[in-house]
ZATOR-57532 format. One record per residue (C-alpha): residue in three letters; x, y, z. Coordinates in pm, 1 decimal. Each point is the difference from the previous one (the first is absolute). Example, Ala and Ser with C-alpha at 12.3 -4.5 7.8 and 13.67 -1.06 7.14 Angstrom:
2
+--------+----------+----------+----------+
: residu :        x :        y :        z :
+--------+----------+----------+----------+
:    ALA :   1230.0 :   -450.0 :    780.0 :
:    SER :    137.0 :    344.0 :    -66.0 :
+--------+----------+----------+----------+
This chain:
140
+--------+----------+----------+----------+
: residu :        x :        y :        z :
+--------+----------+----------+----------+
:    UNK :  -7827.3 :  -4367.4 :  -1414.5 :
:    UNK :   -312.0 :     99.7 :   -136.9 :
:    UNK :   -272.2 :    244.6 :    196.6 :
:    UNK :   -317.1 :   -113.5 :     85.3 :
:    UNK :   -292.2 :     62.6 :   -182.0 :
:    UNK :   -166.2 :    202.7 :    295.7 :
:    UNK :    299.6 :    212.5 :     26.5 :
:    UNK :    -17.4 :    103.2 :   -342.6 :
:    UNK :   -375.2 :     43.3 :     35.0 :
:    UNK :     53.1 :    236.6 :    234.1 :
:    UNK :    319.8 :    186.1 :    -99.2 :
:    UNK :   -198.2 :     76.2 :   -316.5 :
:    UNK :   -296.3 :     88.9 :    178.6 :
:    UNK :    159.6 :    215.1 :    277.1 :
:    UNK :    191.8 :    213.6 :   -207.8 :
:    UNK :   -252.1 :    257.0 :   -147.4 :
:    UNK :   -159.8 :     -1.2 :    352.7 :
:    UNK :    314.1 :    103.6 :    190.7 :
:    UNK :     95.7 :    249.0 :   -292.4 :
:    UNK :   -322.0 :    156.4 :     35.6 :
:    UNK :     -8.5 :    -12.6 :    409.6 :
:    UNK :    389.4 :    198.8 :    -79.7 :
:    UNK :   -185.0 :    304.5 :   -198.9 :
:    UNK :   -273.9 :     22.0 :    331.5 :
:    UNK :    270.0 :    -13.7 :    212.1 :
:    UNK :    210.7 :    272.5 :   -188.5 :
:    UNK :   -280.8 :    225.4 :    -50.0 :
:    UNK :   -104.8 :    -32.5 :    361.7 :
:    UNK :    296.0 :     96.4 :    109.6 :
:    UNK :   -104.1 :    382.7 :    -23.3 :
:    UNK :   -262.2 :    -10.0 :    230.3 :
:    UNK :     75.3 :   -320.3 :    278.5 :
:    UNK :    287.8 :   -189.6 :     43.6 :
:    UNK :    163.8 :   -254.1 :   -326.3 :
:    UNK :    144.1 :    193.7 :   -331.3 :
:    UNK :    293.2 :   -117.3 :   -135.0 :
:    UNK :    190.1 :   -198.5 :    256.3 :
:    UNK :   -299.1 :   -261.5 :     51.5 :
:    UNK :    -94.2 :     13.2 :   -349.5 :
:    UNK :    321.2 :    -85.7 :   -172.6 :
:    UNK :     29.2 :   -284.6 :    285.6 :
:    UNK :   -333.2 :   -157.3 :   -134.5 :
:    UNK :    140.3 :     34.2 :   -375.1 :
:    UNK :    311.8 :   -150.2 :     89.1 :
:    UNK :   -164.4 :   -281.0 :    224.5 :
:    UNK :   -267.4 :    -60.0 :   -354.5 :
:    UNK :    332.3 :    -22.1 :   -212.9 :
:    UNK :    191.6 :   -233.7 :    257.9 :
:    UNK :   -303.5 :   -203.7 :    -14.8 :
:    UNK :     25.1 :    -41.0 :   -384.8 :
:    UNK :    369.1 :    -60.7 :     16.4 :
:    UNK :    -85.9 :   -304.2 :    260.7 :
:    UNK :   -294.7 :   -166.3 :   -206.0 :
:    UNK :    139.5 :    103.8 :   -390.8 :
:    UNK :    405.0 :     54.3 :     51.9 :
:    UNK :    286.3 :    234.6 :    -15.8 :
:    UNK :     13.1 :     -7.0 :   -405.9 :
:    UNK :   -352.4 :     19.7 :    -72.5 :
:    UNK :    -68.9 :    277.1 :    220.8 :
:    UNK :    288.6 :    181.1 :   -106.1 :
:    UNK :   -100.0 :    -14.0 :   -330.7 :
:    UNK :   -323.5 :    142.0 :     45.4 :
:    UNK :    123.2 :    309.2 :    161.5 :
:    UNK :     77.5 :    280.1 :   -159.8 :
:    UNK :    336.5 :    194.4 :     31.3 :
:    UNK :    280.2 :   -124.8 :    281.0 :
:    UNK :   -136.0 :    -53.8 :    344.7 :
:    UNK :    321.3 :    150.7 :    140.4 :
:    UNK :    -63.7 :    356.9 :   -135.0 :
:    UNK :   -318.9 :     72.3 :    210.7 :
:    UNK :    168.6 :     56.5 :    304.4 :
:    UNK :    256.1 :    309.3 :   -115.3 :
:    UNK :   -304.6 :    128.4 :   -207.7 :
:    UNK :   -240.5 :     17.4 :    278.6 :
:    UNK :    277.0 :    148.4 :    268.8 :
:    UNK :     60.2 :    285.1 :   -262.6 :
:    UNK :   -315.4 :     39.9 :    -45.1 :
:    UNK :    -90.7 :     28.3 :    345.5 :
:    UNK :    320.3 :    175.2 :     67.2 :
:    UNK :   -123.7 :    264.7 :   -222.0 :
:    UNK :   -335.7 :     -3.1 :     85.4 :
:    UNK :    169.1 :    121.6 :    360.3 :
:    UNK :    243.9 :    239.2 :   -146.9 :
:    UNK :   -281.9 :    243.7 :   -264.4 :
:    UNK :   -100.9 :    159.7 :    334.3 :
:    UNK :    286.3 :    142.7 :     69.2 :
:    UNK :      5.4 :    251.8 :   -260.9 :
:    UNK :   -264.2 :    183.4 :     56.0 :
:    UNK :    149.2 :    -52.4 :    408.1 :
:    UNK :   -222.5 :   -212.8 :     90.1 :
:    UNK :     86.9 :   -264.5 :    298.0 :
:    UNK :    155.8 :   -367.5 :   -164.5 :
:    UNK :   -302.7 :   -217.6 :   -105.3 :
:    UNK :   -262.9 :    255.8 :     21.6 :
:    UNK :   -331.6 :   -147.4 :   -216.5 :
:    UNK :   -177.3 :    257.3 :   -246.7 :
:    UNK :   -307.1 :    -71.4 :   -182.9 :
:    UNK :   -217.3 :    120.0 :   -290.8 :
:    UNK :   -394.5 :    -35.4 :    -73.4 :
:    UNK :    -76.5 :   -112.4 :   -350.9 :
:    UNK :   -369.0 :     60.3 :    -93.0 :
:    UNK :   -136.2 :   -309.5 :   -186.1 :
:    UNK :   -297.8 :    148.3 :    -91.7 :
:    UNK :   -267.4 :   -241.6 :     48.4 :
:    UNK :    201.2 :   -253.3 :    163.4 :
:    UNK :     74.8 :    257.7 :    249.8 :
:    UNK :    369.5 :    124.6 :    149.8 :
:    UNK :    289.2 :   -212.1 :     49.7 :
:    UNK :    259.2 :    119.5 :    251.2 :
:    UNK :    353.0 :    -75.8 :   -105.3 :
:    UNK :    242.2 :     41.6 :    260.2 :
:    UNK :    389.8 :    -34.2 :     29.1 :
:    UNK :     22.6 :   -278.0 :    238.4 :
:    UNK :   -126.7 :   -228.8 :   -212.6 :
:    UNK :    384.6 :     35.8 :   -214.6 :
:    UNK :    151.0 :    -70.7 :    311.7 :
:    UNK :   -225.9 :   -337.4 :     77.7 :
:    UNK :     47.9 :   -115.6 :   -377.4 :
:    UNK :    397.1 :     50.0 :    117.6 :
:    UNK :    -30.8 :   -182.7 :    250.8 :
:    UNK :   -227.6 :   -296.4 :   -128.5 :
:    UNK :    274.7 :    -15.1 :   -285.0 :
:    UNK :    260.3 :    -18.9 :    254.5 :
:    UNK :   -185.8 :   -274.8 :    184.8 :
:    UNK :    -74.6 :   -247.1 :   -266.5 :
:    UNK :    318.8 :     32.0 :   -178.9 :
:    UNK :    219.5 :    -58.8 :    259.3 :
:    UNK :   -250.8 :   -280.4 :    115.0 :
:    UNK :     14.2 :   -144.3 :   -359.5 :
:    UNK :    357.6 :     18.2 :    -56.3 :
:    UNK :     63.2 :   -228.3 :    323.7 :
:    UNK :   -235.5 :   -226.2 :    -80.5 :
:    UNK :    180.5 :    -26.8 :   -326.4 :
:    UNK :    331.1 :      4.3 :    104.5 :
:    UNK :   -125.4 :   -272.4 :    249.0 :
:    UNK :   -147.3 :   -188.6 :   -274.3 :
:    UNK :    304.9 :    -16.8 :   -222.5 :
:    UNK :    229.6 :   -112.7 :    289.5 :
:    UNK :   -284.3 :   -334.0 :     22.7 :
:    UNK :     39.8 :    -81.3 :   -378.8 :
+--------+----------+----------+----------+
C-alpha cells in the first residue's frame, strides 16, 4: 500500500522543523522545564513519522550507525556524567560549569548538565527507535 501524497508532503516537511524544535527544547532545558527527555521524544516522534510515510528500509538506510546502540551509549554517558562528582566528593549528579569568553560574540556558559540531558535524549530516542523497529520488522 502506497502513502499518500500529503503524508509524504508533510513527513518531508516536518522533519527539519521537529529536529530543530528538539535543539530549543534541549537547550531550554537549563533554564525552564524540557532538555533531553522532551527533546529526544520530538526526534523520535520526527523519525517515526518518516518510517510511517517512507518505510522501515529506506529510513534505515539513511541513518547512520545501529539504532540499537544509542540507548547503552547515552545511559553511560549519563551514568558518568553522575559519577565525575564524586571524586572530588561531591553529591551524585552535581552540575559544574565553565565561562568561555567568545570575544566579540560574548561568553558562553558550558555547564555539566547538559552531558547528562544528551544521556538522556540518547536514551530516549534509541530505545523509542529500536521499538518502533522491532515493531516494524514483526509487520513485514
Amino acid at each position: 500500500m502506497r502513502p499518500s501524497p500529503i503524508l509524504l508532503s508533510v513527513a518531508r516537511v516536518s522533519l527539519h522543523l521537529m529536529l530543530l524544535f528538539a535543539i530549543y527544547l534541549f537547550w531550554r532545558g537549563h533554564n525552564a522545564p524540557g532538555g533531553g527527555f522532551i527533546a529526544g521524544l520530538v526526534t523520535a516522534g520526527a523519525v517515526v513519522l518518516q518510517f510511517v510515510a517512507f518505510g522501515r528500509e529506506l529510513v534505515l538506510g539513511v541513518l547512520p550507525g545501529d539504532l540499537r546502540q544509542l540507548a547503552p551509549w547515552g545511559l553511560a554517558l549519563a551514568l558518568c556524567t553522575g559519577l565525575v562528582p564524586l571524586l572530588w566528593r561531591l553529591s551524585f549528579l552535581r552540575s559544574g560549569y565553565v565561562t568561555l569568553d567568545l570575544g566579540g560574540l560574548g561568553e558562553l556558559d558550558l555547564v555539566s548538565a547538559a552531558l547528562f540531558d544528551l544521556g538522556v535524549y540518547l536514551v530516549v530516542v534509541g530505545i523509542t527507535l529500536t521499538i518502533v523497529d522491532l515493531l516494524g520488522g514483526e509487520a513485514e
